[in-house]
C-alpha positions as CSV (number, residue, x, y, z in Angstrom):
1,X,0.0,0.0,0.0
2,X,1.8,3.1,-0.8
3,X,2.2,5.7,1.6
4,X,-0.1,9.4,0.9
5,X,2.6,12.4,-0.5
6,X,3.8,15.0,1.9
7,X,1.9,17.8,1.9
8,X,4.2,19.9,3.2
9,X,6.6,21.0,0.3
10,X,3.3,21.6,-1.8
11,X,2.2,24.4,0.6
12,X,5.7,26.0,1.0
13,X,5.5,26.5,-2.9
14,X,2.1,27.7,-2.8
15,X,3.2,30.9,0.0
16,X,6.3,31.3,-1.9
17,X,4.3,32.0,-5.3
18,X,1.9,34.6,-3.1
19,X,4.6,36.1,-1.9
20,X,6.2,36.4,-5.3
21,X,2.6,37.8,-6.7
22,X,2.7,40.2,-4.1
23,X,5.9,41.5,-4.9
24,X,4.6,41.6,-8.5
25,X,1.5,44.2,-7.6
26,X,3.7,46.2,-5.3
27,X,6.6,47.1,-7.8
28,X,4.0,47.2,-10.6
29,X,2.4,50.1,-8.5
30,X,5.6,52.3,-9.5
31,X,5.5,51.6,-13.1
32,X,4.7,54.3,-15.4
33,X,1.9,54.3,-18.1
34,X,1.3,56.5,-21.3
35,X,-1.5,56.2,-23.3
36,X,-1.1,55.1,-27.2
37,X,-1.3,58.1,-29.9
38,X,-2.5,57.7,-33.1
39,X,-1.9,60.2,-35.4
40,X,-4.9,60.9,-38.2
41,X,-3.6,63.2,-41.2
42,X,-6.6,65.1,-42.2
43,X,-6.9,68.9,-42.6
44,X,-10.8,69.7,-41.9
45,X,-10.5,67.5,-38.7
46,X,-7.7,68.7,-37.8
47,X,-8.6,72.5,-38.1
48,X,-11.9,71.2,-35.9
49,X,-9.8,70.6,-33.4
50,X,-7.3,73.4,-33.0
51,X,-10.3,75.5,-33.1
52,X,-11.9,73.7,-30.4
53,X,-8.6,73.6,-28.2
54,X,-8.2,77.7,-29.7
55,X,-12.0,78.8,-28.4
56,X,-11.6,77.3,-25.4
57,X,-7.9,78.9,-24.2
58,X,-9.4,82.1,-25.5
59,X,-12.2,81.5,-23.1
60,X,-10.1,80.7,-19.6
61,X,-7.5,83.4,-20.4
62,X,-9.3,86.4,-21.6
63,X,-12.8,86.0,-19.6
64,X,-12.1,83.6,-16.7
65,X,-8.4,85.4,-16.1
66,X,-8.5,88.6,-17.3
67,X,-12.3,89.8,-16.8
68,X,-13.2,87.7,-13.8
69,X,-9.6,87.3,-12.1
70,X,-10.4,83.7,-11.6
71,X,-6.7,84.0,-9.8
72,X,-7.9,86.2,-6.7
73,X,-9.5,85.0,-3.9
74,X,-12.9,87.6,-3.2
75,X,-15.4,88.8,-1.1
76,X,-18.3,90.8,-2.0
77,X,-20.6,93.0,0.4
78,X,-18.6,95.0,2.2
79,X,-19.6,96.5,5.8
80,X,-20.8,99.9,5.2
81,X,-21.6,102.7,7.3
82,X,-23.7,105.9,5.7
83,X,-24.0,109.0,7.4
84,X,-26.0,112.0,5.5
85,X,-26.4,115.8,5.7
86,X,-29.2,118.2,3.7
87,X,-28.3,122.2,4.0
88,X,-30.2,124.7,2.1
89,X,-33.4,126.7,2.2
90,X,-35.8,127.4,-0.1
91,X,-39.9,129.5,0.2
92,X,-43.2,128.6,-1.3
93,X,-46.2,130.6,-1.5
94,X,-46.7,131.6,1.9
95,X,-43.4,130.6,4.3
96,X,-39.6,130.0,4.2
97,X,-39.2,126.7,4.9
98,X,-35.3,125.6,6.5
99,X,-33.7,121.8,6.9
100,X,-35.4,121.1,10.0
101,X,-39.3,120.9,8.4
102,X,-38.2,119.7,4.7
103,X,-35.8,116.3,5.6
104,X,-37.8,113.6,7.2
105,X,-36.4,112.0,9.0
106,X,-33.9,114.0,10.2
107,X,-31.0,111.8,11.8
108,X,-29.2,111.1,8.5
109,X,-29.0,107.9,7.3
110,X,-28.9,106.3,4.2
111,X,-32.9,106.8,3.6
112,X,-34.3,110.0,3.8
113,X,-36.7,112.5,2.1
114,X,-36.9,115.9,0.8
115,X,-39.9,117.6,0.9
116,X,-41.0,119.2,-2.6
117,X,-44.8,119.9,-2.0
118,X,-47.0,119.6,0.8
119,X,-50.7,120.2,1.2
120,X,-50.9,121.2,4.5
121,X,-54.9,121.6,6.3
122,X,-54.5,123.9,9.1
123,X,-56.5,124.0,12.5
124,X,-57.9,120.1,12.6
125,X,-59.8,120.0,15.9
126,X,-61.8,116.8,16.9
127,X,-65.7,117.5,15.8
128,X,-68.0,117.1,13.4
129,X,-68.0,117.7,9.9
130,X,-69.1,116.4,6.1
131,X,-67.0,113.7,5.1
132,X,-64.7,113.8,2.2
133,X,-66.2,113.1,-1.4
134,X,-64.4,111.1,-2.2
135,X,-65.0,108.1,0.1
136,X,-66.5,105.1,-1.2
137,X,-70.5,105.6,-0.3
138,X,-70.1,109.1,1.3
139,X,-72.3,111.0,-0.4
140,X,-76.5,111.1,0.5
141,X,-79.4,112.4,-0.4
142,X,-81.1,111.9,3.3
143,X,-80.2,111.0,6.7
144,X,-81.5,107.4,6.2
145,X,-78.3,107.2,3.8
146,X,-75.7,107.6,6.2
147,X,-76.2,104.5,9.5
148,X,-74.8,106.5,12.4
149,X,-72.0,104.5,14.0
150,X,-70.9,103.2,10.7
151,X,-67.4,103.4,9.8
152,X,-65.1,103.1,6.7
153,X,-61.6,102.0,6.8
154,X,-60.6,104.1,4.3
155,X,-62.6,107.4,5.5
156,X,-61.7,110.1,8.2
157,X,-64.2,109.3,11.0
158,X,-67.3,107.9,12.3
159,X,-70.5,108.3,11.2
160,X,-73.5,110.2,13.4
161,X,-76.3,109.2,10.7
162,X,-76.9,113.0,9.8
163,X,-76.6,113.8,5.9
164,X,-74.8,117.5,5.4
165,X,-73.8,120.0,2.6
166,X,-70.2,119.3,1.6
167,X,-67.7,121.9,2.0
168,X,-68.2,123.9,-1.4
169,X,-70.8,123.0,-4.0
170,X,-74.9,121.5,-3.8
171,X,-73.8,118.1,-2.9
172,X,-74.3,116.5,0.6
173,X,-72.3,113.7,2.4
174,X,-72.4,111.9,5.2
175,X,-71.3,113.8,8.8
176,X,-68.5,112.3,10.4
177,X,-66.9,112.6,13.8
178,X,-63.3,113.3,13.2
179,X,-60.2,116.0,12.5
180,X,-62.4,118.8,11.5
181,X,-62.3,119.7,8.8
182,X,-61.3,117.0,6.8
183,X,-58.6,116.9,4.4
184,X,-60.1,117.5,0.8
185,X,-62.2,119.9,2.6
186,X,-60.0,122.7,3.4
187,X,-56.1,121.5,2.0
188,X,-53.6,124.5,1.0
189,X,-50.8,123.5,-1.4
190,X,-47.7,124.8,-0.8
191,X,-44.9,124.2,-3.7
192,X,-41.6,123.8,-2.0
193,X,-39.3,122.7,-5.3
194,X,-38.3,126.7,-6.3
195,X,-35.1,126.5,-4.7
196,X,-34.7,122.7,-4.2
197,X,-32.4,121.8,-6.8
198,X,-29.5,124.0,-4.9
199,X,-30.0,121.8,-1.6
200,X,-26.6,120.0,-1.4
201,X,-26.7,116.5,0.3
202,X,-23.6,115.3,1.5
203,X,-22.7,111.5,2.0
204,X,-20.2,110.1,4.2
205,X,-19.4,106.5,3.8
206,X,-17.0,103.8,4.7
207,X,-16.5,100.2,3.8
208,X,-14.4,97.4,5.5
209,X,-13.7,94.3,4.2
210,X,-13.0,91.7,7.0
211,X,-11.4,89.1,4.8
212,X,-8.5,91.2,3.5
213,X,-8.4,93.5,6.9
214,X,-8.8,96.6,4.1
215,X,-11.1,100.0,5.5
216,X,-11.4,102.7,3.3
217,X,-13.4,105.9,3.0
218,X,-15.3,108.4,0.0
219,X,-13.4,111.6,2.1
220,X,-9.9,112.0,1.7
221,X,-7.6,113.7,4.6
222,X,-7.6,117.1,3.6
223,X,-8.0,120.3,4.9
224,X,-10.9,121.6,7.3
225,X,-11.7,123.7,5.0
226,X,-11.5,121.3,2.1
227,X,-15.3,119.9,1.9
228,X,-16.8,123.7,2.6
229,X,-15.9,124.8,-0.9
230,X,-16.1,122.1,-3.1
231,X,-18.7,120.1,-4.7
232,X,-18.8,116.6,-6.4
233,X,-17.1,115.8,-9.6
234,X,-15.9,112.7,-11.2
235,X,-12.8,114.1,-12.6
236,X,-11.5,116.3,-10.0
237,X,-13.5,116.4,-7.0
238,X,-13.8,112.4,-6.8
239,X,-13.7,112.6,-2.5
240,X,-15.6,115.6,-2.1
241,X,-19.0,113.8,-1.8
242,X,-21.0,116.7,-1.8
243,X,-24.3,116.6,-4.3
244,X,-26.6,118.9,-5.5
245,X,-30.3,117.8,-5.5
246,X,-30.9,118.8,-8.4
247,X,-27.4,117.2,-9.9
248,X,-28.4,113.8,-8.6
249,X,-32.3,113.9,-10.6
250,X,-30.8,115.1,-13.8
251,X,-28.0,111.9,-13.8
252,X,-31.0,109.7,-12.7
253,X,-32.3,110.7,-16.0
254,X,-35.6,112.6,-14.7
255,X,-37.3,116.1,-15.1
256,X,-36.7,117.6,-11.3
257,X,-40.5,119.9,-11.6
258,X,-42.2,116.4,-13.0
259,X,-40.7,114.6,-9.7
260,X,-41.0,117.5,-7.5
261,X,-44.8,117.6,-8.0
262,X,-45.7,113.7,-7.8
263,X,-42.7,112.5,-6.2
264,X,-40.1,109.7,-6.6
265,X,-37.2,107.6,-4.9
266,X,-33.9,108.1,-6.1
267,X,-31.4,105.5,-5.8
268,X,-27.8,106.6,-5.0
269,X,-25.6,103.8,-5.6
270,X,-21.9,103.7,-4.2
271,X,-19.8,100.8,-5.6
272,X,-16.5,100.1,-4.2
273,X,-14.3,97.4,-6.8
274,X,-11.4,97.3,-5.4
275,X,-8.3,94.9,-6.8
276,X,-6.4,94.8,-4.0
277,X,-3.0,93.5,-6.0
278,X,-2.3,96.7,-6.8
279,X,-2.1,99.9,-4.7
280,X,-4.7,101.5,-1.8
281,X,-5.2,104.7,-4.4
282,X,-6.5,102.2,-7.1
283,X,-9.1,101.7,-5.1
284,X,-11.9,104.5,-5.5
285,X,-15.7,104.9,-5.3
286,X,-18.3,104.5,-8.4
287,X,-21.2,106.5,-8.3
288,X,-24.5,106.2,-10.0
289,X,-28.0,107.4,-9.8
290,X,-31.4,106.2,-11.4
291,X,-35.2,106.1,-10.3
292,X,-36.1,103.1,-8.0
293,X,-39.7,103.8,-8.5
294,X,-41.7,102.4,-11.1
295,X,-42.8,105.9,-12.8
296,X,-44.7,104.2,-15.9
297,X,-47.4,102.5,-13.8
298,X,-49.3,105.4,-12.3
299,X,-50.8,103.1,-9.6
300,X,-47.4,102.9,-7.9
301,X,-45.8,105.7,-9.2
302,X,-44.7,108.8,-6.9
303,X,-44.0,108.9,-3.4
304,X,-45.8,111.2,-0.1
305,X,-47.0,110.3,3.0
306,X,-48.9,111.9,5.7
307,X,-47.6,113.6,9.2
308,X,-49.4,116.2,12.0
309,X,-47.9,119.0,14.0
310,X,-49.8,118.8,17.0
311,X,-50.3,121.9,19.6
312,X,-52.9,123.9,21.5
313,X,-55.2,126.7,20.2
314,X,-57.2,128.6,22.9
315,X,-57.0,125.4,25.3
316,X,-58.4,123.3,22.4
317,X,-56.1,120.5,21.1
318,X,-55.4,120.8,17.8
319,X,-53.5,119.8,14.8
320,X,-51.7,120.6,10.9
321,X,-52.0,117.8,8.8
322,X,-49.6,117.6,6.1
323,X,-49.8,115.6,2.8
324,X,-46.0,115.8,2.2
325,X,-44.7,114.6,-2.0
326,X,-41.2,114.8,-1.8
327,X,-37.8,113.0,-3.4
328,X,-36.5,110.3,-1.8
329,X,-33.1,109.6,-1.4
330,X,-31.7,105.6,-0.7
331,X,-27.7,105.5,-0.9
332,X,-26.9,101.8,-1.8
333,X,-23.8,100.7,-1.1
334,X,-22.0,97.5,-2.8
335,X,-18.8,96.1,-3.7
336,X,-16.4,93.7,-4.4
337,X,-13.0,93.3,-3.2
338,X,-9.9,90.0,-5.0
339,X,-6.7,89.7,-4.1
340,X,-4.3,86.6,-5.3
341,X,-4.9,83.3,-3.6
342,X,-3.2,79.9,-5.2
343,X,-5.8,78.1,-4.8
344,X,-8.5,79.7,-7.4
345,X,-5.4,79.8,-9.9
346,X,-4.9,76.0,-9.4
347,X,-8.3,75.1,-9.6
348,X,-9.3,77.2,-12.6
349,X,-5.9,76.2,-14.6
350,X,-6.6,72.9,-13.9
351,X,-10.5,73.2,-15.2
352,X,-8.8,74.9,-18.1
353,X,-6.6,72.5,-18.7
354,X,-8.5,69.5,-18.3
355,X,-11.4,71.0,-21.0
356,X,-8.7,71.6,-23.5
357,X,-9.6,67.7,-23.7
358,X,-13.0,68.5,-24.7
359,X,-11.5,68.8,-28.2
360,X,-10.1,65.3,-28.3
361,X,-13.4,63.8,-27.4
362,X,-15.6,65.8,-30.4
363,X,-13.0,65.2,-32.8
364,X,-13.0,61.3,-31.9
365,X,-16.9,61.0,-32.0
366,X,-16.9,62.8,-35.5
367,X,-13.8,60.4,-36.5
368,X,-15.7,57.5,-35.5
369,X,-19.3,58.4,-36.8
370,X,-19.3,60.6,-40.1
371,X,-16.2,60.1,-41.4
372,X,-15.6,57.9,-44.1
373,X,-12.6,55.5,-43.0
374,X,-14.7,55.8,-39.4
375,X,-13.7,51.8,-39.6
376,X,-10.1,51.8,-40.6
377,X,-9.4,54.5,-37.2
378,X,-11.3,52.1,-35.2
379,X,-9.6,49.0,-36.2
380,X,-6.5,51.1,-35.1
381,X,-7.8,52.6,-31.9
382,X,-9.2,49.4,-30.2
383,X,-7.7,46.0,-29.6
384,X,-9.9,42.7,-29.3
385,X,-8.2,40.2,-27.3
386,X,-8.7,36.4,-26.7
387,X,-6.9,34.9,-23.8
388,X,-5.5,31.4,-24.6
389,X,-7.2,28.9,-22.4
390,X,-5.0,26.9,-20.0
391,X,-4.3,23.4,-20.0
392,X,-6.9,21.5,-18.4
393,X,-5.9,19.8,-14.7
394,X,-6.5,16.4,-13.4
395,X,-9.9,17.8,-11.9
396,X,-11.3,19.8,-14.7
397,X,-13.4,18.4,-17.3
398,X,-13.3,19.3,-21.0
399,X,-16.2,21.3,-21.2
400,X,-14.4,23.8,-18.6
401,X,-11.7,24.1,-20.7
402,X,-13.9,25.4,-23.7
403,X,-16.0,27.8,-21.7
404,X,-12.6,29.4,-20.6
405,X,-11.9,29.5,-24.3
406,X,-14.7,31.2,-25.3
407,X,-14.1,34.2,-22.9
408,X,-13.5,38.0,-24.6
409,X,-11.3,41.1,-22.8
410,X,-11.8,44.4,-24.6
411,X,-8.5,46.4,-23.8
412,X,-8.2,50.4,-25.2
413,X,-4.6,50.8,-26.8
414,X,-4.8,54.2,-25.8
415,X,-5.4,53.7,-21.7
416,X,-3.2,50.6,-21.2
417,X,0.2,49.8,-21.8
418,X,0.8,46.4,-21.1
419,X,-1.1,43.2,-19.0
420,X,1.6,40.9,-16.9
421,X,0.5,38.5,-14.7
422,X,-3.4,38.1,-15.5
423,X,-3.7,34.0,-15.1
424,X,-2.5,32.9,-11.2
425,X,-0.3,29.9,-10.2
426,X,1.5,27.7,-13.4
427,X,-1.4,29.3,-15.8
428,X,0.1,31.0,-19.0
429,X,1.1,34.7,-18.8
430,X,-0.3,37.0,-21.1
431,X,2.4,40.2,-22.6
432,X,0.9,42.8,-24.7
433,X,3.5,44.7,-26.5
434,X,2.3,48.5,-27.5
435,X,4.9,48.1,-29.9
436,X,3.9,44.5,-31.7
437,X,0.8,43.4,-33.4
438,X,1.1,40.5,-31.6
439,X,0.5,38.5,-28.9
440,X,2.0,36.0,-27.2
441,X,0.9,32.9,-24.3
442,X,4.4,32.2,-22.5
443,X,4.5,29.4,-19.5
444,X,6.1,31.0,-16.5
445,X,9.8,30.2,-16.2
446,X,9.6,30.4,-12.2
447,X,7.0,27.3,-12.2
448,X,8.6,24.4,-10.9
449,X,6.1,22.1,-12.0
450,X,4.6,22.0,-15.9
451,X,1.0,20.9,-16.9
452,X,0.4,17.5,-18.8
453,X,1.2,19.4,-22.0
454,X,4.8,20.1,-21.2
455,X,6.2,24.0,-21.6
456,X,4.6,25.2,-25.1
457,X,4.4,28.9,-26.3
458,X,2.0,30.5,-29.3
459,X,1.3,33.8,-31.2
460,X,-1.7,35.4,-32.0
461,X,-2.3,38.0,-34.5
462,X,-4.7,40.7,-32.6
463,X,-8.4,40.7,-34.2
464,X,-9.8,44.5,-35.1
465,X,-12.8,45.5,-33.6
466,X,-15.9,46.8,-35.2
467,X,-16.9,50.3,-35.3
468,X,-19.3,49.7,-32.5
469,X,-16.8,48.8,-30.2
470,X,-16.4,52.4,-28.9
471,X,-20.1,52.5,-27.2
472,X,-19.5,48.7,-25.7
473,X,-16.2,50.1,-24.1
């Protein structure tokens, strides 16, 4: 009876060929791979792809380099402070009128307005009197027309259920208990906008970027006596800002008596683009002014509001209402602020560099779909490889074999450049030469042990895929 083999030797040769295949993948990690170029010597495709590759340079240097500074690093909204001034004076029909009753409000900020017309009703006391005509359902013919205690949201008062003459003319509406009289009834308008285009407004503001640590200011360290005799101009007066009323309507494009009468918001805009690469002095305010009020639509157009001036007449409380249409003023400050940081340069030169490869990719599509020899650049692009089956073992049957056979591996010349070590143990090793058309099934010269077959080694001539084969890749 013959005694069983020693296992022993056969496992020793196994961990020494895993250690050997381990070595394999680790020094194969260091090898260097270039892809496979084929060159294809046709003008019109060619000039399709220079342009491509041309358009798209022109693109990252001139727009994304030069006009957006894709190389700075940048923060927009600065922190902005806006302090404001009105002097001037100015008389309408009946009274002078100074800063302190035409600004409202008069603190100086960024949003203020400047009276241009007011109707003003003098003496309001709290009584009775007709109601305006104007309110929805005001008018009657007898008392049963007006239900006392009623009242309308949009009226001046509540109703006592008597029906009165109005103010002036035949008609009668309903008595109300309110301001007396009301406002249609005894209104005076008083035209402020004479003078108005002299007020001068002046606008102190500063900005602060945090990110950069940069502060800067729209007045420059002069004189005292600098910003009492000088008045804004882009050219030579650029940190004197000191505006004239009627200055600031004219650049925002409108008629200063139209606006006076009905009127409007002005938008004063302060932009502060500042590249901070180059010098502090480089960086200087914008200014521009337009209407922020839709003027076309009259439903929306203009700008007034209401206030009182409340005091005591004869030990009877009492009141001015004024309707006040004026011009108002909001200064708007914005910005933006870059400065050179590598890391938008890398990543933008490396987005620029990596769509230069868009070219490639419309160039092969076109090469591989219109073109006439679409077939012959295919059959030279892409491989079609058949691994040589090995030889069966003791414990593999025939039919294994040929299903082994019968297996396909699609390679792309241009992304590999060369397959070791694909089949494990004493299998054949399959070398792909980038610069052969052939292929060749080599035994391993390391295996101690050879198959039934014996050591054998064959060629192959590599089989051209079809057109196709670019989609099933």
């Amino acid at each position: 009876m013959a005694s069983p083999e020693p296992e022993a030797p056969e496992k020793e040769r196994s961990g020494r060929h895993m250690a050997k295949n381990c070595w394999n993948v680790f020094w194969g990690f260091w090898d260097y791979e270039t892809p496979k170029v084929i060159v294809v010597k046709n003008r019109n495709l060619g000039f399709i792809y220079r342009t491509v590759q041309l358009l798209i340079l022109l693109y990252f240097v001139w727009y994304v380099f030069i006009i957006q500074k894709g190389y700075q690093d940048s923060e927009t909204g600065p922190e902005s402070s806006v302090i404001t001034k009105v002097k001037g004076i100015t008389k309408s029909q009946n009274k002078v009128w100074d800063v302190e009753e035409y600004v409202k409000p008069p603190e100086g900020g960024s949003v203020f307005t400047i009276i241009t017309r007011a109707e003003i009703t003098p003496f309001q006391t709290l009584g009775t009197c007709p109601e305006s005509i104007r309110i929805r359902n005001a008018t009657c013919l007898s008392d049963d027309d007006c239900m006392a205690g009623e009242m309308d949201m949009l009226g001046n008062g509540e109703k006592t259920g008597r029906c009165v003459p109005y103010y002036y003319g035949t008609k009668k509406t309903c008595e109300v208990s309110a301001w007396c009289p009301v406002e249609d009834g005894a209104a005076v308008s008083e035209f402020l906008g004479k003078m108005a285009p002299q007020f001068t407004i002046l606008i102190k503001n500063s900005i602060h970027y945090p990110k950069f640590q940069f502060s800067k200011g729209n007045i420059r360290d002069y004189d005292n006596d600098y910003l009492k005799h000088c008045t804004f101009n882009a050219d030579t007066d650029l940190y004197c800002p000191i505006f004239k009323l009627g200055f600031i309507v004219e650049q925002a494009g409108e008629n200063f008596t139209e606006l006076a009468q009905k009127g409007g918001v002005i938008g004063v805009i302060i932009n502060w683009n500042c590249d901070l690469d180059l010098s502090e002095a480089k960086c200087n305010p914008k200014y521009s002014f337009r209407r922020l009020d839709p003027k076309h639509i009259q439903a929306s157009s203009g700008y007034n509001y209401r206030f009182a001036k409340y005091y005591s007449h004869n030990g009877t409380a009492s009141r001015t209402l004024i309707k006040a249409y004026g011009i108002r003023i909001d200064v708007i400050v914005h910005g933006q602020a870059g400065k050179f940081s590598l890391i938008p340069t890398i990543i933008n030169l490396a987005t620029a560099l990596t769509s230069i490869g868009v070219g490639s990719f419309l160039c092969d599509w076109i090469l591989l779909t219109f073109m006439n020899k679409n077939k012959v650049y295919s059959h030279r692009k892409f491989d079609k490889v058949q691994l040589a089956p090995p030889p069966p073992s003791s414990g593999q049957s025939p039919s294994d074999s040929s299903t082994r056979q019968g297996q396909m591996f699609h390679f792309p010349l241009l992304q590999m450049g060369k397959l070791r070590n694909l089949c494990p143990g004493d299998q054949p090793v399959l070398h792909l030469c980038p610069w052969s058309k052939q292929m060749v099934d080599t035994q391993d010269p390391n295996s101690e042990e050879q198959g039934p077959s014996g050591p054998r080694a064959s060629s192959q001539d590599s089989i051209p895929m079809e057109p196709k084969g670019l989609a099933q890749l």
